[in-house]
Structures are given as C-alpha cells and as structure tokens.
C-alpha positions as CSV (number, residue, x, y, z in Angstrom):
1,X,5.4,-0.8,6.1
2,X,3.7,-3.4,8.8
3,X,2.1,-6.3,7.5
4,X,-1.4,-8.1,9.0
5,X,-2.7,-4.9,10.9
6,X,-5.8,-4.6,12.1
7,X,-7.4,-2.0,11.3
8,X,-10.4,0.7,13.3
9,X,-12.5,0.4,10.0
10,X,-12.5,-0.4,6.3
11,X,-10.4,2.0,5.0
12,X,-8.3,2.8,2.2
13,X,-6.8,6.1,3.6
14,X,-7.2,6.7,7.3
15,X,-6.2,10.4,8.2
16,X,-4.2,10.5,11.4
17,X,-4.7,13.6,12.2
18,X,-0.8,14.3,12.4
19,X,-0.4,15.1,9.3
20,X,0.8,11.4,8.1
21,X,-2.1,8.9,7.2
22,X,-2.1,5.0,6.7
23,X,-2.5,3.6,4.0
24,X,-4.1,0.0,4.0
25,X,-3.5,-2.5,1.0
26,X,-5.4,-5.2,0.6
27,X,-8.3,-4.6,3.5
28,X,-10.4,-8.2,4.9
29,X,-12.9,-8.7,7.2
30,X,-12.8,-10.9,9.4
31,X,-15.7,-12.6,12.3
32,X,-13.8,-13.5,15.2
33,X,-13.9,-16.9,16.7
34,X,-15.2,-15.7,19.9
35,X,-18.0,-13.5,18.5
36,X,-21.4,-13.7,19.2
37,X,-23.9,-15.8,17.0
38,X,-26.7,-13.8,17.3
39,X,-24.1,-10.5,16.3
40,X,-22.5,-9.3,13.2
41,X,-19.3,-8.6,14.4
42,X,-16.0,-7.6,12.2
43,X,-12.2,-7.3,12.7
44,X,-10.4,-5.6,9.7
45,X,-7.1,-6.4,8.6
46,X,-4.5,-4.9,6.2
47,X,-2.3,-6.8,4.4
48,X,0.0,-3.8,4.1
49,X,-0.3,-0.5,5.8
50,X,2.5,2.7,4.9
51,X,2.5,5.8,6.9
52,X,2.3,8.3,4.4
53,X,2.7,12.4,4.6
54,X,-0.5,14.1,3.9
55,X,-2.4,14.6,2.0
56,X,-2.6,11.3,0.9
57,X,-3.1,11.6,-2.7
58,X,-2.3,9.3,-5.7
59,X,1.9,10.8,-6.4
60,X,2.4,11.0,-2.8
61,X,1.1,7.3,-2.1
62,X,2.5,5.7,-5.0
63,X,5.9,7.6,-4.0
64,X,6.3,6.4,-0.4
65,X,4.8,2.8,-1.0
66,X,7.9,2.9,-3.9
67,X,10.8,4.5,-1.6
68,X,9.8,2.0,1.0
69,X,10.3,-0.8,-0.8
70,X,13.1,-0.1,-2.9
71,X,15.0,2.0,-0.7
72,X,18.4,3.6,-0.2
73,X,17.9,4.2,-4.5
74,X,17.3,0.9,-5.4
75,X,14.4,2.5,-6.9
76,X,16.9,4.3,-9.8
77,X,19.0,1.7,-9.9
78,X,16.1,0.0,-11.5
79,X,15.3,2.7,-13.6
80,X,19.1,3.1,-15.0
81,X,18.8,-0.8,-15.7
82,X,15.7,-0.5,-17.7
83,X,17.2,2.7,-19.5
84,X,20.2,0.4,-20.9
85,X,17.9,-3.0,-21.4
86,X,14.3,-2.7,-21.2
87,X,13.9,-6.5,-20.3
88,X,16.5,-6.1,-17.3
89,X,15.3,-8.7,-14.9
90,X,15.2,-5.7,-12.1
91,X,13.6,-3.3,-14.2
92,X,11.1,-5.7,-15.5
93,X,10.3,-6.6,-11.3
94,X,10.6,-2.5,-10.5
95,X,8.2,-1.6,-13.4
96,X,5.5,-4.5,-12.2
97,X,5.5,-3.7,-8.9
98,X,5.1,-0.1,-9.6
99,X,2.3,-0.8,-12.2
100,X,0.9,-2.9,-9.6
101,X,0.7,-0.4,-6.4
102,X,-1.0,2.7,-8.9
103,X,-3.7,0.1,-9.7
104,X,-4.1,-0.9,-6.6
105,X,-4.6,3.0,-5.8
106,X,-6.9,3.5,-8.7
107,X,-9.2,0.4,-7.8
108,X,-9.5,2.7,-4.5
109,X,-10.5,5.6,-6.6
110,X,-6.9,7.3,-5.7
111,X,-6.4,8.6,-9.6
C-alpha cells in the first residue's frame, strides 16, 4: 500500500495493463497553488492505493487490501480470536476494518 499518491485521473480501479491494477481509496481533488486563475486545473490524490492482481473485482480487492494489512496471518489469527470470544478486542478491530474496506468497494459500485 502507498499512502497520498497522486493519481492520472479519478479513479477507483486503474488497469495497469500488466495484469495488476491500483486500487485508489479515498480519491481528492485538489487545485494546485500554482495554477492558473483563469483555468480549472486538478491534481488527484489517493489516500491509499493497493496493487492488486486482475481483474480487479470485489473478492480479489477486498482480499489483497486484507492480506496487506494484516499480514504474515494476522488476518486468522483474528478470525480464531473471534471464533473463541466474539467481543475479542482484535476480532472486533479485524471485523471493522474488513466491514469497512467492502463498503468502501460497494460505494464504488465494486459488489
């Protein structure tokens, strides 16, 4: 994942053409200092942006954007946590982030 790209154009899902696309959370436009009055000129940014194997659809994005940031199988270690106490403190923080990153996708029309 790198934070604060800037990004070619507004974009949810940007094929590379490489078989991986980017993914880009949280998209803003922004006018540059230095741009012209008289012009409408835009950067965009993304708060988040994952490289993610194509296609790019709503299991595959949701699955990368999770093994990236729970890695190394923190992601089941959360899991087997909320199995034994469903208000596990991890569990609870693993199921809201989760929750969080499929409605992010759906908002996107990713479904």
């Amino acid at each position: 994942m790198q934070k604060n790209v800037q990004i070619s154009e507004n974009v949810f899902v940007q094929d590379l053409g490489t078989g991986f696309s980017y993914v880009n959370f949280c998209r803003t436009a922004v006018v540059p200092d230095n741009a012209p009055e008289d012009e409408e000129v835009l950067e965009y940014y993304a708060e988040e942006q994952y490289r993610v194997p194509n296609p790019a659809d709503y299991p595959t994005i949701v699955n990368t954007v999770v093994k990236e940031n729970y890695p190394h199988g923190a992601d089941e270690a959360a899991l087997r946590k909320g199995i034994v106490n469903a208000q596990d403190a991890d569990f609870v923080e693993f199921n809201n982030f989760v929750e969080q990153v499929k409605l992010k996708c759906k908002n996107e029309g990713i479904c």
